[in-house]
C-alpha positions in Angstrom: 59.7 63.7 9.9 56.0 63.1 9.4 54.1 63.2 6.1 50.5 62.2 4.6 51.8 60.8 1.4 52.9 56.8 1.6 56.1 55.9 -0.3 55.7 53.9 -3.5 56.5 50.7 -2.4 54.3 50.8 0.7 51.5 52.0 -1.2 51.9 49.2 -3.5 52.1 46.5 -0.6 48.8 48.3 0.8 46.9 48.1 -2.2 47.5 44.1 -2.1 46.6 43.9 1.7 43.3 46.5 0.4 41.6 43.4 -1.3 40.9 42.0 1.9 40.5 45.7 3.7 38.2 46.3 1.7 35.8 43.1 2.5 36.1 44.2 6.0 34.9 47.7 5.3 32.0 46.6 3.9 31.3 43.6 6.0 27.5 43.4 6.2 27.0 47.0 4.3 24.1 45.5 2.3 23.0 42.0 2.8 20.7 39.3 0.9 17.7 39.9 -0.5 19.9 43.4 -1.0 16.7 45.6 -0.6 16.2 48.7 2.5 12.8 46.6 3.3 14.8 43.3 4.6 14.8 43.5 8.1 18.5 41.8 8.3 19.6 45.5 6.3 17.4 47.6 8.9 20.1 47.3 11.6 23.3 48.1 9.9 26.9 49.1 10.6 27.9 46.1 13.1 32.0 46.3 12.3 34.4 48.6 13.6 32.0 51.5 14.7 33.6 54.0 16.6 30.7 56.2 18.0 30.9 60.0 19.9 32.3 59.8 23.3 29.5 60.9 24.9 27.5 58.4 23.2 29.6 55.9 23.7 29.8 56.1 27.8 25.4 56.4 27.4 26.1 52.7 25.3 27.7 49.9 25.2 29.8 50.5 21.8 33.3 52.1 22.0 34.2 55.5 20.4 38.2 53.8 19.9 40.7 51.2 19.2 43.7 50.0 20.1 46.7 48.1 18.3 49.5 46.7 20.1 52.1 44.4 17.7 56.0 44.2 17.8 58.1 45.4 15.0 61.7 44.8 14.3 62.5 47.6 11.7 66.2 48.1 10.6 68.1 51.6 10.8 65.9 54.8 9.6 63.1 52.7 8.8 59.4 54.6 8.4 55.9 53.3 9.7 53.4 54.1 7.5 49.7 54.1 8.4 46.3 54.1 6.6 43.2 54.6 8.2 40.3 53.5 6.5 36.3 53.8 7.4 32.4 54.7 6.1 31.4 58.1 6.5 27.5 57.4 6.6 25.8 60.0 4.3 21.6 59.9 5.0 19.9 59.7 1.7 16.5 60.8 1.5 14.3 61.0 -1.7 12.0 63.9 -3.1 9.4 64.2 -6.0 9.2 66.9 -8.0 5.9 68.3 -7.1 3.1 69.4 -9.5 3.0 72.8 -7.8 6.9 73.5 -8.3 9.2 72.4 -5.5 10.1 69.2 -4.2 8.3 66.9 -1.6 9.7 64.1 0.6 8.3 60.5 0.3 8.8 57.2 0.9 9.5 56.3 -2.4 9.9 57.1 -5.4 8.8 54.5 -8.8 11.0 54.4 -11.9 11.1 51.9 -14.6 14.5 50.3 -13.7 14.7 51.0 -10.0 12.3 51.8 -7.2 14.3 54.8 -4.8 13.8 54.4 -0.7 15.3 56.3 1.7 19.2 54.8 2.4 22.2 55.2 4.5 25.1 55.2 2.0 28.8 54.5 3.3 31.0 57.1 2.0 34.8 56.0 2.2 37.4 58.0 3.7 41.1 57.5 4.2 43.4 59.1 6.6 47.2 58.6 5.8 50.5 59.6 7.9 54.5 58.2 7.3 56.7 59.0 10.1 60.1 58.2 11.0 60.5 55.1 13.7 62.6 57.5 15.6 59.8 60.0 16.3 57.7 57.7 17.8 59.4 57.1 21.3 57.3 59.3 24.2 54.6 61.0 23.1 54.8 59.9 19.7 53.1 61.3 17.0 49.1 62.4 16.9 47.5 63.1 13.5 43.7 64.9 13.9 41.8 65.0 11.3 38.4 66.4 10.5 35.2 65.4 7.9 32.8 68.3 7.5 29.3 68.2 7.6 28.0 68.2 3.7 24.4 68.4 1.5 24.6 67.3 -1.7 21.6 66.6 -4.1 21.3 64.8 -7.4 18.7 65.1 -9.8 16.8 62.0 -10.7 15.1 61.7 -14.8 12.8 58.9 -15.6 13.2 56.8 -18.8 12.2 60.4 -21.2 14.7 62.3 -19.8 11.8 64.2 -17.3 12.8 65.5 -13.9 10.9 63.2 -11.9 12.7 64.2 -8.6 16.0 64.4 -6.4 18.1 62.4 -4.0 19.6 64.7 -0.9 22.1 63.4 0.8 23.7 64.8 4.1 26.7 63.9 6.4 27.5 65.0 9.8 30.7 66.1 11.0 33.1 63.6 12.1 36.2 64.4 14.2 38.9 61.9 15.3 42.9 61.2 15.6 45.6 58.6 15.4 48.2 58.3 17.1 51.7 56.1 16.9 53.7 55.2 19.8 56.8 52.8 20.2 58.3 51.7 22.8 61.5 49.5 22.9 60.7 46.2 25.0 62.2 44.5 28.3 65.4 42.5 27.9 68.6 42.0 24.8 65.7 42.2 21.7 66.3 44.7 19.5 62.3 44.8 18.8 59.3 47.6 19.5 56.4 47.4 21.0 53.8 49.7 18.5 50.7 51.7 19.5 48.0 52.8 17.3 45.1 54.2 18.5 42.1 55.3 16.6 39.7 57.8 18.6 36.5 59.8 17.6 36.9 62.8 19.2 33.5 64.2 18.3 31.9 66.6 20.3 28.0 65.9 19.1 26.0 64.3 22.0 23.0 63.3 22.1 20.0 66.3 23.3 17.3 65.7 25.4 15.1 64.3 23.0 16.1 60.7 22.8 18.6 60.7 20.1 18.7 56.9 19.3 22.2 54.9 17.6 20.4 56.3 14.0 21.8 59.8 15.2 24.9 59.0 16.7 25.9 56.8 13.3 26.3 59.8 11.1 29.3 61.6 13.2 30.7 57.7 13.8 33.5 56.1 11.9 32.2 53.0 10.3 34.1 49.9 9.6 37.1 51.3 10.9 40.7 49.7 10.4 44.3 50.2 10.3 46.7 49.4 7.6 50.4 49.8 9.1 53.8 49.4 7.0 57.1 49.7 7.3 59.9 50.9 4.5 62.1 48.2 6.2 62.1 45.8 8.7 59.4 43.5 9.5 56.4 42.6 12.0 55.7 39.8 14.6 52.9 37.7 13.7 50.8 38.0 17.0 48.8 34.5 16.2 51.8 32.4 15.6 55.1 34.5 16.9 58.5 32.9 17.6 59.6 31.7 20.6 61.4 34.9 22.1 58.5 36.9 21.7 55.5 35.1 23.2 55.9 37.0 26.6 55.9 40.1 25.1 53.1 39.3 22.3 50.7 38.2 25.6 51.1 41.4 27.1 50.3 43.6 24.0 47.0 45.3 24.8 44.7 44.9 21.7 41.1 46.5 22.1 38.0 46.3 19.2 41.4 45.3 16.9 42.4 42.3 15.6 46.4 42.6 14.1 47.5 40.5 11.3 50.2 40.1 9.2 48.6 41.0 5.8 49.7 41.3 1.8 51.0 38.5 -0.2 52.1 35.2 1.8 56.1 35.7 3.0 56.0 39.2 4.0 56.0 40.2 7.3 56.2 44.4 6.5 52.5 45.0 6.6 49.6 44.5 9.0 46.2 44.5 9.1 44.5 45.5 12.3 41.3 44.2 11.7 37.5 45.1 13.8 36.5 41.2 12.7 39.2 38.2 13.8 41.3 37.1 10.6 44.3 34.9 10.2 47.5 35.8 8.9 47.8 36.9 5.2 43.8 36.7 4.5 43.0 36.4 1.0 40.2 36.6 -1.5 39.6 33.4 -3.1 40.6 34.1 -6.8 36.7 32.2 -7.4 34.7 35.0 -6.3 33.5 37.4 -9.0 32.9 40.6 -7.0 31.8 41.6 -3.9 28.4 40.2 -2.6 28.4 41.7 0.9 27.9 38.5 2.7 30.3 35.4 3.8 32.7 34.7 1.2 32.0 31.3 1.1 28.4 31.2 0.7 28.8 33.0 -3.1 27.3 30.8 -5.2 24.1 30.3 -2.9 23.9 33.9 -3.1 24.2 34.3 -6.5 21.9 31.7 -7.4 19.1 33.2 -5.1 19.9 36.4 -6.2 19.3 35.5 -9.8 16.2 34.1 -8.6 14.5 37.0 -7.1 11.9 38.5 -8.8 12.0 41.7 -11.3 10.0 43.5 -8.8 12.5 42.7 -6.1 15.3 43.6 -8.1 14.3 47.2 -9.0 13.5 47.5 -4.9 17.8 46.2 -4.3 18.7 48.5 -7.3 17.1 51.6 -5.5 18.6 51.1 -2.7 22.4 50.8 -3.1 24.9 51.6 -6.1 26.3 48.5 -4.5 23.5 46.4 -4.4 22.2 47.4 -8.0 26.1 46.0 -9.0 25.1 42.6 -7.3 22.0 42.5 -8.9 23.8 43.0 -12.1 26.6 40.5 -11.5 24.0 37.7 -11.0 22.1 38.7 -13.9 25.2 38.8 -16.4 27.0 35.7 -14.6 28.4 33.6 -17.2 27.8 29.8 -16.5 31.9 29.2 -16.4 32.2 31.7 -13.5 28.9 30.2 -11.3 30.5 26.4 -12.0 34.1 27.8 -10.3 31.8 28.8 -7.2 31.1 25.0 -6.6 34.3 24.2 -5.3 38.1 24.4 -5.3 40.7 22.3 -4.4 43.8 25.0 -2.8 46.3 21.5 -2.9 46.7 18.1 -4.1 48.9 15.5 -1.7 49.2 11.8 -1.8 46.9 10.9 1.6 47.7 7.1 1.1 51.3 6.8 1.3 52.9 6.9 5.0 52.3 10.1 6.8 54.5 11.7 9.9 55.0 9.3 12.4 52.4 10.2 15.9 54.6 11.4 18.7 54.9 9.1 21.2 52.6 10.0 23.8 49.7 10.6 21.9 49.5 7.2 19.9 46.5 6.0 19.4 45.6 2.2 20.9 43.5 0.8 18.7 44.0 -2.7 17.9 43.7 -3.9 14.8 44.3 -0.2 13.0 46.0 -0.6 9.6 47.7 3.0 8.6 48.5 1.2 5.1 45.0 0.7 4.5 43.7 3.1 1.8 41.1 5.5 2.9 38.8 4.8 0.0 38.8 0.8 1.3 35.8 0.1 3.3 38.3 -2.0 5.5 39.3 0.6 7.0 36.3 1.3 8.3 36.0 -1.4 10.4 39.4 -1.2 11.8 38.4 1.8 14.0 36.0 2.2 16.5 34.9 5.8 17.8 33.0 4.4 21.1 35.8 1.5 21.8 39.1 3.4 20.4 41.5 5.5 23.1 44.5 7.1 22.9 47.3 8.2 25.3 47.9 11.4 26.7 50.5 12.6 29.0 50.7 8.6 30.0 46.7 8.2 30.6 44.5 6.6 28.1 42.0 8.6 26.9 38.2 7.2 25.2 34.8 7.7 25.6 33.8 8.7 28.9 36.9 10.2 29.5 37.0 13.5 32.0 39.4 15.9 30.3 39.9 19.8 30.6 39.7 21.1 27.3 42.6 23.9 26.1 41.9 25.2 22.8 45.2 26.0 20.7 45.2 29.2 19.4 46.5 28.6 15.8 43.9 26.3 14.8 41.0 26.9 16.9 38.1 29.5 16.3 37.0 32.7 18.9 34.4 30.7 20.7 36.5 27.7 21.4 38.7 30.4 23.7 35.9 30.5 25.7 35.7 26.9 27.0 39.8 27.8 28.3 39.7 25.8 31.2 36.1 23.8 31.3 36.0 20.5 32.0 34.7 17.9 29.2 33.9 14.4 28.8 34.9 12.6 25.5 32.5 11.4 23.9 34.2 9.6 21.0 37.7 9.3 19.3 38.0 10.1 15.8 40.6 9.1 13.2 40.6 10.7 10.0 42.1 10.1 6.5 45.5 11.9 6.7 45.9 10.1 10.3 44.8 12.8 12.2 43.3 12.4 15.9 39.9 14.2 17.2 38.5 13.6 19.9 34.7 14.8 20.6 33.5 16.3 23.2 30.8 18.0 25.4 31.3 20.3 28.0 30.4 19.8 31.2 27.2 21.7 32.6 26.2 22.4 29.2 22.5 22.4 29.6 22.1 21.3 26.2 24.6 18.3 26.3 22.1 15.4 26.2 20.3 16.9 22.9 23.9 17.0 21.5 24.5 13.4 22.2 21.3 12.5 21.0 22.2 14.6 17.9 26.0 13.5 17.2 26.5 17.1 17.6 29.5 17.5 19.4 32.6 19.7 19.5 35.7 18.5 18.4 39.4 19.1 20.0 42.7 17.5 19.0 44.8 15.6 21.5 47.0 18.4 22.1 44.1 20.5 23.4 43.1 18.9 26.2 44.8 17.2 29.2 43.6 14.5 31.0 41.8 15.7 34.3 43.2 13.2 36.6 46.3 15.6 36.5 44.7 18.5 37.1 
């Protein structure tokens, strides 16, 4: 059985994971200063853009994605999916002309709000339920179609006076998901899901030099897949168990990132993602709305945005429903809400009492160390010494000037670390810090830039685990 409409309890789990789905959506869609004229919001749409085929293969951006997770769902289970993703609408702006009619310019002046031409994100959803069962083979393909659309709105000045209109237009957009599961190799009772996400557009581009400007309108923007099941539960694919890491590493994820998503505990929803998240990514319960840029710059951006002046705010209030709301949240911000912007404390834990005892091969020798002296003690400053202090690993001691190959853990490292996977470092210092923790800096070797970094103190930073000793290489 296959339907459109999600059942009441998925739809409720989705519309927790949507907090976060929804910052991806609109990842970058308008950016500080929050005006068309910035050049930073003149190159938009940088998430999850899945272009025309045949624009795609003349680019390098991809008309599809691809999500590959294990699922364990229980007897007559259903998978419910949720596409989400912009439909750009080109906005352009007319005045009402003298001799009757309407004219299109640049811009157009009113008291509150100065109107520029705009490329407005429209959202659209796409939504199937389908038994488990139905999925084996072929699966189950859902198309679906957006139609090309002109709408206009009429635009008064302070009086009530036509002044002019906004026209707004959208482009066709065609596309499909489908759902596949396979059961995997060996006694586990788990699946191996398939979602893919394709525009299936036929527009491409003419002989005129049709830039990425016209391929965006028939291209699904921000695109990503919220996936659910009625019951049963999903592998985390950054931190699985042990039985399924072999079949995790050869899941085949392209332009799509799968998390486990909704409150922390639940493993029945997932997030596949066009940006790299952790499991169960929240909203810090600080921020006061959305403001379009890194979460955890919002109180620089609201103070700057409060700052701008009038004249700039009536250019970001022409140029985005959105951005007019940011514009308004900094302006109405009450001084309670910008103070809980400062800073947050997620958990409190006593740091001075003993902490787990340092397995035994990667104890640090450093004479003199005191563990019971309190980090607040400037004693225990002097009992460490970053240049002089080594540690063992895998029976070598390890310090400055140390040749080590560096192998970035995936839990707790960040996308560009994966890409020093098997380059040799030397360690440049040995860190301790206040909960006993062990880092050890480093820089890589034939990094061209590697003297300014020492010159700096500008190093990067990898715990003992994450590297091996190069004499065992």
């Amino acid at each position: 059985m296959t339907t459109s409409v999600l059942p009441d309890e998925t739809a409720d789990h989705f519309a927790t994971a949507r907090q976060v789905a929804d910052a991806v959506l609109f990842e970058g869609y308008v950016l500080y200063p929050y005006r068309a004229s910035a050049a930073k919001n003149k190159l938009r749409w940088q998430f999850g853009v899945l272009v025309p085929p045949r624009w795609g293969a003349e680019s390098a951006e991809h008309s599809f994605q691809r999500t590959e997770c294990l699922m364990e769902p229980r007897s007559g289970a259903r998978l419910s999916a949720e596409l989400r993703f912009l439909h750009a609408q080109r906005r352009t702006v007319q005045r009402l002309s003298p001799a009757g009619g309407f004219e299109t310019v640049e811009e157009l002046e009113l008291p509150d709000r100065v109107l520029v031409p705009w490329d407005e994100g429209s959202e659209e959803r796409v939504t199937l339920v389908a038994d488990i069962s139905k999925l084996a083979g072929e699966g189950v393909t859902v198309p679906f179609t957006r139609p090309a659309r002109e709408e206009t709105e009429p635009v008064h000045d302070a009086d009530g006076k036509l002044v002019g209109r906004l026209v707004r237009r959208c482009a066709e957009v065609q596309g499909h998901v489908r759902l596949t599961a396979s059961e995997l190799d060996g006694p586990y009772t788990a699946l191996r899901l398939t979602a893919t996400v394709e525009n299936t557009s036929g527009w491409q581009p003419d002989d005129t030099g049709a830039d990425r400007d016209a391929a965006l309108p028939r291209s699904l923007v921000g695109a990503h897949l919220l996936l659910g099941l009625s019951a049963g539960s999903f592998v985390s694919m950054t931190d699985p168990p042990e039985w399924a890491r072999g079949a995790v590493a050869a899941c085949r994820n392209e332009h799509a990132w799968p998390v486990l998503a909704g409150a922390g505990g639940r493993a029945d929803v997932v997030l596949s993602s066009p940006i790299i998240l952790e499991d169960h990514p929240a909203i810090a319960p600080e921020s006061p709305g959305a403001l379009y840029d890194a979460l955890e710059i919002d109180e620089i951006l609201a103070l700057r945005t409060a700052a701008l002046t009038d004249q700039e705010k009536r250019e970001a209030r022409g140029t985005d429903p959105r951005a007019a709301e940011v514009i308004e949240l900094a302006d109405t911000m009450p001084p309670e809400v910008l103070e809980r912007l400062h800073g947050a404390v997620r958990a409190l834990r006593e740091v001075t009492g003993p902490g787990p005892a340092a397995p035994d091969d990667l104890t640090p020798d450093v004479p003199g160390l005191r563990p019971d002296t309190p980090w607040w003690d400037p004693e225990s400053d002097r009992s460490v010494d970053p240049v002089r202090d080594r540690i063992t690993v895998d029976g070598h001691s390890v310090g400055a000037g140390s040749r080590v190959l560096l192998r970035p853990g995936l839990r707790r490292t960040d996308a560009q670390d994966l890409f020093l996977q098997g380059r040799a470092a030397q360690v440049e210092a040995v860190l301790h810090d206040v909960d006993g923790g062990v880092h050890l800096a480093v820089t890589v070797e034939g990094d061209p830039g590697a003297d300014i970094r020492r010159e700096q103190g500008r190093f990067l930073y990898f715990q003992p685990d994450e590297i091996a000793p190069l004499e065992d290489v």
